[in-house]
C-alpha positions as a Markdown table, in Angstrom:
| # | Residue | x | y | z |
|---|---|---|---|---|
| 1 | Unk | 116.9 | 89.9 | 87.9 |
| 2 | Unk | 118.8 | 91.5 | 85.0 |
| 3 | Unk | 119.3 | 95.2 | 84.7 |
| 4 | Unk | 117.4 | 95.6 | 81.6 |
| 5 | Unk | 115.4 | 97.5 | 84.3 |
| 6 | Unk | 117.9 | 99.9 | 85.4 |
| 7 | Unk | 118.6 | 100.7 | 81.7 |
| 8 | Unk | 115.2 | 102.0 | 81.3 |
| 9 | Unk | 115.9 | 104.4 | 84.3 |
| 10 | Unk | 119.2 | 105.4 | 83.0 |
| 11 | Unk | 118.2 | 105.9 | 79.3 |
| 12 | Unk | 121.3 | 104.4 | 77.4 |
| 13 | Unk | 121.6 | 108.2 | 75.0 |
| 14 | Unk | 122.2 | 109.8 | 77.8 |
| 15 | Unk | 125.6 | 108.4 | 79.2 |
| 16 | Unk | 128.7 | 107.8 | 77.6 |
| 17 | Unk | 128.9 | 103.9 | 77.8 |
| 18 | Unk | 131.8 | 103.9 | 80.3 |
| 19 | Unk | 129.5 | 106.0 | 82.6 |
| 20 | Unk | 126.6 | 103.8 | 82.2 |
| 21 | Unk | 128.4 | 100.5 | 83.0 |
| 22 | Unk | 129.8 | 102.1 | 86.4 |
| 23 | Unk | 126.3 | 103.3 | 87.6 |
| 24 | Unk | 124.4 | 99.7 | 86.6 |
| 25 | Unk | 127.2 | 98.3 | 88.3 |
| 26 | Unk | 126.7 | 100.3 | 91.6 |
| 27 | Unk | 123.0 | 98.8 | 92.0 |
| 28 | Unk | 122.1 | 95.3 | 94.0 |
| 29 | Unk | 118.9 | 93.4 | 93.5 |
| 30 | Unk | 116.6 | 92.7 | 96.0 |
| 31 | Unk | 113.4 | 91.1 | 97.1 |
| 32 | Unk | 111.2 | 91.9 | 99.6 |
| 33 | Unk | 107.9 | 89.5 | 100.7 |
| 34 | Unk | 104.8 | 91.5 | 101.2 |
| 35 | Unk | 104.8 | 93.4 | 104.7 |
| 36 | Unk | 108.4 | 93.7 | 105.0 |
| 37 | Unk | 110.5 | 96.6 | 105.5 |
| 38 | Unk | 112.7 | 98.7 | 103.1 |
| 39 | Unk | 113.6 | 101.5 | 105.5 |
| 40 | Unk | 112.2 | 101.3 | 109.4 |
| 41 | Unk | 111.2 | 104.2 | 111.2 |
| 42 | Unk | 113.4 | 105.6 | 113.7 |
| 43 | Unk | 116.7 | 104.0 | 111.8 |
| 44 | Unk | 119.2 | 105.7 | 109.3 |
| 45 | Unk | 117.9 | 104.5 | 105.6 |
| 46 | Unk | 121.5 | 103.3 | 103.9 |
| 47 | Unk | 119.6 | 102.4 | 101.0 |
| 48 | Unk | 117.6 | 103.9 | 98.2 |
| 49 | Unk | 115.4 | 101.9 | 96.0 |
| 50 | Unk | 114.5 | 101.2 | 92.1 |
| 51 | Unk | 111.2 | 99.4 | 92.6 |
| 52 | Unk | 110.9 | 97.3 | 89.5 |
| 53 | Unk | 107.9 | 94.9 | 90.2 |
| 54 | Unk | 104.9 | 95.7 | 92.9 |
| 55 | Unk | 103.9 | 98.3 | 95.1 |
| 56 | Unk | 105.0 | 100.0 | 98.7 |
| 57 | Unk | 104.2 | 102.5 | 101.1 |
| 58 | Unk | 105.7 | 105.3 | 103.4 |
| 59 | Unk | 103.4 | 105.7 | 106.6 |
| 60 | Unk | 103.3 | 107.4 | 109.9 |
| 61 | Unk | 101.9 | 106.8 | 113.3 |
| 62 | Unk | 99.6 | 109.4 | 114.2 |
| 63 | Unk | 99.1 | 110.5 | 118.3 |
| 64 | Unk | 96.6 | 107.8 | 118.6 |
| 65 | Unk | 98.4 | 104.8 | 117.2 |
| 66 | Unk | 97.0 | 104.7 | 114.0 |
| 67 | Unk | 99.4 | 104.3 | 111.0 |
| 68 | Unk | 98.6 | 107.1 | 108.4 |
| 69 | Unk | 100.1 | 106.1 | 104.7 |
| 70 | Unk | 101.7 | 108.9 | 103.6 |
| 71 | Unk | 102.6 | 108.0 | 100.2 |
| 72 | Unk | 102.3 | 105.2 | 97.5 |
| 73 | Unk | 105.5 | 103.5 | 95.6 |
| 74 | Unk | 104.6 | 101.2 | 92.4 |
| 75 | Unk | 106.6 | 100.4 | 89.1 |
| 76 | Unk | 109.7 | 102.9 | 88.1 |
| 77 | Unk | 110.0 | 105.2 | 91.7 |
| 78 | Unk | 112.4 | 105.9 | 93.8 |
| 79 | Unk | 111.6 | 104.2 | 96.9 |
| 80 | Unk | 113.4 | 106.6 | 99.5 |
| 81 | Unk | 113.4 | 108.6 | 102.6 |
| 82 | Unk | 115.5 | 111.5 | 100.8 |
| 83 | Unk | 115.9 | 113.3 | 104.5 |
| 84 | Unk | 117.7 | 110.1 | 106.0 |
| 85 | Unk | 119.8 | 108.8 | 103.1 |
| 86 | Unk | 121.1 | 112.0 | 102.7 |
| 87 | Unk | 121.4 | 113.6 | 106.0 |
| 88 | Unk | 121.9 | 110.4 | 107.9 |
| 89 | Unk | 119.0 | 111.1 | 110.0 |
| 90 | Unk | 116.8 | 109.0 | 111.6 |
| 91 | Unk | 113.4 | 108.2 | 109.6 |
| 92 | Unk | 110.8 | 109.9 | 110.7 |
| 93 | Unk | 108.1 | 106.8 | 108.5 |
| 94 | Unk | 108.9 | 103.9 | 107.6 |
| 95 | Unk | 108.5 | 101.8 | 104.2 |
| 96 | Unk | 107.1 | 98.7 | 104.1 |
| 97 | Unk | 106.4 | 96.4 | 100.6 |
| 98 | Unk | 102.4 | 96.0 | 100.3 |
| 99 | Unk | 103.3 | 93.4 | 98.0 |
| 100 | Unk | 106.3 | 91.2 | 97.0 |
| 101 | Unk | 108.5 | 93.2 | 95.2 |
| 102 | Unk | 111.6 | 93.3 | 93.1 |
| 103 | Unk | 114.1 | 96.2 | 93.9 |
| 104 | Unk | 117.1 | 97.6 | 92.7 |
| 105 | Unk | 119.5 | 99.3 | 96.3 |
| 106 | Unk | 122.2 | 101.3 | 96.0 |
| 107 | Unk | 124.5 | 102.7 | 99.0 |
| 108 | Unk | 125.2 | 106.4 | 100.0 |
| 109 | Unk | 128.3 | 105.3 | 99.3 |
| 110 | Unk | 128.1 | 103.9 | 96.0 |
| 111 | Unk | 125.9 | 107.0 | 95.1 |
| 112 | Unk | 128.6 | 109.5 | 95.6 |
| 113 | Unk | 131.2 | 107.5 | 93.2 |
| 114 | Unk | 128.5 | 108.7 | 90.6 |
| 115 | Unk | 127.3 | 111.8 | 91.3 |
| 116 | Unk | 130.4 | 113.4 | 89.3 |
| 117 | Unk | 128.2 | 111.8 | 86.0 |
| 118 | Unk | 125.9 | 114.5 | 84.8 |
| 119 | Unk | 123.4 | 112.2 | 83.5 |
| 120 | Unk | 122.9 | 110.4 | 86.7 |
| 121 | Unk | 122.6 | 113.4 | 88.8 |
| 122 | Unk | 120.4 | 114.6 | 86.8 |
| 123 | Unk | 118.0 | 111.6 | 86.9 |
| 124 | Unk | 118.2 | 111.9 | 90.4 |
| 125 | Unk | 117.4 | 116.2 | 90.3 |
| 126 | Unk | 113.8 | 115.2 | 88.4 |
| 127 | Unk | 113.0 | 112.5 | 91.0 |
| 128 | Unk | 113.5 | 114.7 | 93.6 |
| 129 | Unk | 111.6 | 117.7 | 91.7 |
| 130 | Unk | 108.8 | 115.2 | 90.8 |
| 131 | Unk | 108.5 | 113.7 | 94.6 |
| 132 | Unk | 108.5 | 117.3 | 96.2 |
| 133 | Unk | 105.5 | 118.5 | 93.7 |
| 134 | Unk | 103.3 | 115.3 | 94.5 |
| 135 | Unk | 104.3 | 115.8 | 98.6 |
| 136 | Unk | 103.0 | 119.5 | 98.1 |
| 137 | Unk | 100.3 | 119.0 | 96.0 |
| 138 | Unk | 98.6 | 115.9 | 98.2 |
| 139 | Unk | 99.7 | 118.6 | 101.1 |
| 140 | Unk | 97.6 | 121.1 | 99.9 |
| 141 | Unk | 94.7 | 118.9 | 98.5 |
| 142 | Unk | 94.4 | 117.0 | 102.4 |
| 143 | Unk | 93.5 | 120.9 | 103.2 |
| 144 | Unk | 91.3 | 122.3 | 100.4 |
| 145 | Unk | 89.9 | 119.2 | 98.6 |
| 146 | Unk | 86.9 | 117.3 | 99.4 |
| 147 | Unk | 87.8 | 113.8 | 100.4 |
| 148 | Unk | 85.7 | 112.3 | 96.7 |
| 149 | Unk | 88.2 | 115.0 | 94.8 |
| 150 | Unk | 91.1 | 113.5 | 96.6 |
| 151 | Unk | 89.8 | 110.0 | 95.7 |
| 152 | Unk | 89.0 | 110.8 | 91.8 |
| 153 | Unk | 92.3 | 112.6 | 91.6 |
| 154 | Unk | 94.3 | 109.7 | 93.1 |
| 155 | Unk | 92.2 | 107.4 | 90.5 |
| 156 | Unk | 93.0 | 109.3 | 87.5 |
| 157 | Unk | 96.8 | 109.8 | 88.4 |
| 158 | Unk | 97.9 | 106.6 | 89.9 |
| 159 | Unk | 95.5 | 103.9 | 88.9 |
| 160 | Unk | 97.9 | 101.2 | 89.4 |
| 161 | Unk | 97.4 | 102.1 | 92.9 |
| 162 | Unk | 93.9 | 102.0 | 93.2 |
| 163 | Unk | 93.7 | 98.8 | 91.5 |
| 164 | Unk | 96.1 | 96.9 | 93.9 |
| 165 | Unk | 96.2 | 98.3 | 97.1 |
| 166 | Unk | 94.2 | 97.5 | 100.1 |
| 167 | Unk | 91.5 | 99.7 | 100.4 |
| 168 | Unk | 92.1 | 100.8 | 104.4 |
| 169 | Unk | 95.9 | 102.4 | 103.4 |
| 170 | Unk | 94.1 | 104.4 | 100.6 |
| 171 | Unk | 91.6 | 105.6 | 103.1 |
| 172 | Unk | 94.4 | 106.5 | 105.5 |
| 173 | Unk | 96.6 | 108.4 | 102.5 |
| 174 | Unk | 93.0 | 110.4 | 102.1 |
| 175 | Unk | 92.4 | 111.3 | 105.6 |
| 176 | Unk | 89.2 | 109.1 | 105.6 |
| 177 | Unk | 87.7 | 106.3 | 107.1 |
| 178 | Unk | 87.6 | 102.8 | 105.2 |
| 179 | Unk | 84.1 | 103.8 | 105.8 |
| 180 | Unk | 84.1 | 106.6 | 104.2 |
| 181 | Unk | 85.7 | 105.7 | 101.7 |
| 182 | Unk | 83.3 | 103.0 | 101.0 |
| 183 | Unk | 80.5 | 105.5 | 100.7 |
| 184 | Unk | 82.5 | 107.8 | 98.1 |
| 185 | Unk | 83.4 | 104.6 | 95.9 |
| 186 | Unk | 79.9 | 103.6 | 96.2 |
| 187 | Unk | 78.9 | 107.3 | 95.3 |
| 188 | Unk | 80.9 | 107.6 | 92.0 |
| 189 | Unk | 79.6 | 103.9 | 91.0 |
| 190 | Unk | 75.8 | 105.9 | 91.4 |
C-alpha cells in the first residue's frame, strides 16, 4: 500500500513539507480479513485507523446478548474508539472489519510526536467535530424518527453503506428487526 492515501487525508497545502513527511511517516499499513477485529471490547485501543479500502463496524451487546451496531466505517474515516485511545480506557464496543480492508494505524505514541503540527491537529479537531454530530444526530433520530426516516436518511447520507453491508447490522444500527426492515425496503420500492 503506498501513502498516496494518507496524502489525500493530510492535504499536501496544508503542511510545510518537513511536517508532512514526519506524520506519513508515523502511519503503518494494515490488513484486516472480513470479521476480524481492529479494537476488541473490553481492551485498551493502541491504535487508531485510516480505513482506505472497505467497510467496518463499532457494535455493542445489548442485556439480551444481541450485538447492536452502533456505527458504520467505509472509505476516508477514522476508525476509532476516541474514549479508549485517548484516555486509555477499556472499550466499551468493539470494531470489527465487515469486509477485507486496507488500513492505515498509528500509535498514541506516535500521535503525540505530531500533535505540535497545526495542520495535523487540526485534521484530527474536524474528525472529532464531525463523529460527535453524526453520534448526536443518529442519538436523537433512534428517539424521534420513525424507523423508514431513519432508513431513507441513512440511504441518502451514506449510500456506500447501504449498498455493501449486510442487511441484519443495518437493521440493528436502526433499532429494527431484519424483519422490519424488510417491510420498510419493500415499502419505499411500492
Amino acid at each position: 500500500m503506498s501513502n498516496h492515501f494518507l496524502k489525500s487525508i493530510f492535504k499536501e497545502e496544508s503542511f510545510k513539507p518537513e511536517e508532512l513527511k514526519l506524520v506519513l511517516n508515523q502511519f503503518e499499513p494494515v490488513e484486516f480479513k472480513k470479521n476480524e477485529s481492529l479494537i476488541h471490547y473490553g481492551k485498551v485501543a493502541n491504535y487508531y485507523f485510516f480505513l482506505e479500502e472497505g467497510f467496518a463496524r463499532s457494535f455493542v451487546i445489548d442485556t439480551s446478548g444481541n450485538e447492536v451496531t452502533t456505527k458504520f466505517f467505509s472509505t476516508n474515516d477514522i476508525v476509532i474508539d476516541w474514549n479508549s485511545y485517548f484516555f486509555k480506557v477499556p472499550s466499551q464496543e468493539s470494531i470489527q472489519a465487515i469486509c477485507n480492508c486496507k488500513c492505515w494505524k498509528i500509535t498514541f505514541a506516535n500521535f503525540m510526536k505530531l500533535f505540535h503540527i497545526n495542520a495535523f491537529r487540526e485534521v484530527g479537531r474536524t474528525r472529532l467535530i464531525q463523529d460527535f454530530f453524526e453520534l448526536k444526530s443518529h442519538s436523537v433520530s433512534m428517539i424521534a424518527d420513525q424507523a423508514k426516516d431513519r432508513y431513507l436518511f441513512l440511504r441518502k447520507e451514506k449510500p456506500d453503506i447501504i449498498c455493501n453491508v449486510p442487511l441484519k447490522y443495518i437493521a440493528s444500527y436502526l433499532g429494527v428487526t431484519d424483519t422490519s426492515l424488510s417491510r420498510i425496503r419493500k415499502d419505499i420500492k411500492l
